[in-house]
N, C-alpha and C positions, 0 to 999 in steps of 0.2 A: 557502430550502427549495423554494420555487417551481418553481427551476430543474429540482432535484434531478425532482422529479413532470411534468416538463416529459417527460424522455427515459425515465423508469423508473416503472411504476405499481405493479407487482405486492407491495405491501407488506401485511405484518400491523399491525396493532392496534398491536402491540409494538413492530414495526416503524418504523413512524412515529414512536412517542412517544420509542424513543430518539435516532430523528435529528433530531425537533426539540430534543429537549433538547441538542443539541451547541452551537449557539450559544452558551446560558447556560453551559454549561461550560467553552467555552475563553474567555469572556471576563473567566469567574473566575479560572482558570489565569492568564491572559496578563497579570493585574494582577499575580499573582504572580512568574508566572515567565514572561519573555518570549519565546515560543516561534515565538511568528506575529505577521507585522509589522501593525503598526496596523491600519495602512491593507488588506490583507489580512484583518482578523479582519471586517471589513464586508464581504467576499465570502465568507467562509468557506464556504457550498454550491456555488461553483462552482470558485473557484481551487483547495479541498483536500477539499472532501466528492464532486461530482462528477469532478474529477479524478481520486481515488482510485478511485471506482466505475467507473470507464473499463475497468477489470481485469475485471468481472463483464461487461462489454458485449461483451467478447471471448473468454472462457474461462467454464467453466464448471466450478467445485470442488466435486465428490459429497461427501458426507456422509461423514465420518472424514478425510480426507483434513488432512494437517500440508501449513502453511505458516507460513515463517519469512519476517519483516517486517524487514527489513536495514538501520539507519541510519532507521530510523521517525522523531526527532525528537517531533516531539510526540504521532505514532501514526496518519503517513499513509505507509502510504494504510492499513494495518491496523485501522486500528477503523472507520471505513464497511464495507470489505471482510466483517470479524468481526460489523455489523449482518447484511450481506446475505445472508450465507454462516451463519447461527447453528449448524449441522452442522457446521462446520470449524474444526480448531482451531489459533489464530493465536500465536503466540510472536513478539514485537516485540525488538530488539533495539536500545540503540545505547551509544554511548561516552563520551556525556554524560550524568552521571545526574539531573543537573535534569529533563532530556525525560523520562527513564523516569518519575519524581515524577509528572510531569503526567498521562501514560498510565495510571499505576495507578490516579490517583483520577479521572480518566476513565471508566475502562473498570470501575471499581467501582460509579462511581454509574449509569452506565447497565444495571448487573445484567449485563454482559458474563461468562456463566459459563465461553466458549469464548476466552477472551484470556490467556495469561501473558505473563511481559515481563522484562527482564532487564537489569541496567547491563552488557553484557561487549559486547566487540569479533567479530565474526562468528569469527575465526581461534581466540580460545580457546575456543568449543564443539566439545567434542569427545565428549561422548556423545549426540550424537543426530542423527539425520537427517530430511529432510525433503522432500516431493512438487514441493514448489513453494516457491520465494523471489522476492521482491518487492521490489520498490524504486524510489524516487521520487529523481529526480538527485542523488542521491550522491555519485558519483564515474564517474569513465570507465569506459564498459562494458568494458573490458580488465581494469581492478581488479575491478571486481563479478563475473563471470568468475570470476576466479580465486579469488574469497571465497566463489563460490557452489559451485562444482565438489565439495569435499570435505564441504559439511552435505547433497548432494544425495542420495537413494538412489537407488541402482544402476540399479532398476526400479519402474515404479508398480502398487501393487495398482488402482491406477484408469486409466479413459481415456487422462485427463491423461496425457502425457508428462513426466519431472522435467526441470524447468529454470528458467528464471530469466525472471522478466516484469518489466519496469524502463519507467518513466516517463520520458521524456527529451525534450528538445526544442531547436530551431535547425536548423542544417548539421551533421549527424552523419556525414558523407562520412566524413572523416579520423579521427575517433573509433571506426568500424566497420572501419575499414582498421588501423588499430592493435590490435583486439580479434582479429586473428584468426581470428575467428568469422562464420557465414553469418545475420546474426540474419531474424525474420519481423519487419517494418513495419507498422502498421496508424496513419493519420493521424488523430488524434484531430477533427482539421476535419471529417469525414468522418461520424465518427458522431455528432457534438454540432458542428453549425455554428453558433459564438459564436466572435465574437471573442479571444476570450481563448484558445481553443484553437487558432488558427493556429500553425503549424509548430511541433505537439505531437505526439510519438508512444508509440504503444506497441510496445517493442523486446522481442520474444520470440528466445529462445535454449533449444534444448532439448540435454538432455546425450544 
């Protein structure tokens, strides 16, 4: 949690109570349903609560604004995101429905009022659109791309440009060469210099 207050202060009451109660939740989760490895659930604020929030250190999501959480797994980066952002509402997505399991009661016991969640695959939504999609290494931004393009709308009634913020990390040379795409870079070293963030980035793509 330390970490988390280390790079972000500006938190409510609320705020705080439900990011600390995330520990105690996913370690009740993970007894159950194995979502986060072990050995990970003992960093849990830095390798997936601050990692997620990396998205809030570079954009900023006004109040109403939809964003869909892509392949979330157990509900990262979308339920940090959906603390920080409580004006924004977050539709989590993935294709295993154990993860989803985890995310509901999750995102229940933290009183998350601005969270839905869904066991479907990004491709069979098709009534709805959305400002902004999110995702944490997934798959090749060439696939996410193309999964984000048709739930994206046209235009934003906000700022924000629609398009797609993705968590990735390593040599993405060949991976951005194959996408097609001119994505924006921002090195996660850079904004949180910890070890764990070396050759971490956040890959922005607007439509």
């Amino acid at each position: 949690m330390d970490i988390v207050l280390k790079y972000f202060s500006d938190f409510t009451d609320t705020q705080l109570e439900q990011l600390k109660a995330l520990s105690g939740l996913y370690q009740e989760w993970n007894e159950k349903i194995n979502v986060i490895s072990r050995k990970d659930i003992d960093a849990l604020y830095e390798k997936h609560v601050l990692h997620s929030l990396s998205i809030a250190a570079i954009a900023d999501f006004p109040a109403g604004m939809q964003v869909l959480d892509l392949g979330t797994g157990g509900g990262f980066p979308g339920i940090p995101l959906a603390i920080f952002f409580p004006e924004v509402k977050f539709h989590l997505v993935d294709s295993i429905g154990k993860k989803i399991k985890v995310v509901q009661g999750v995102s229940e016991a933290l009183g998350l009022k601005n969270v839905t969640s869904a066991h479907t695959r990004v491709e069979d939504i098709k009534d709805r659109k959305f400002d902004i999609v999110v995702s944490r290494a997934v798959a090749p931004l060439k696939d996410l791309w193309r999964w984000s393009k048709p739930v994206l709308k046209k235009a934003s009634a906000h700022e924000q440009q629609p398009g797609l913020i993705c968590l990735k990390g390593g040599d993405l040379t060949e991976e951005i060469a194959d996408s097609g795409v001119r994505p924006r870079l921002t090195e996660l070293y850079k904004l949180f210099p910890e070890e764990f963030f070396q050759e971490k980035y956040i890959v922005v793509v607007n439509k």
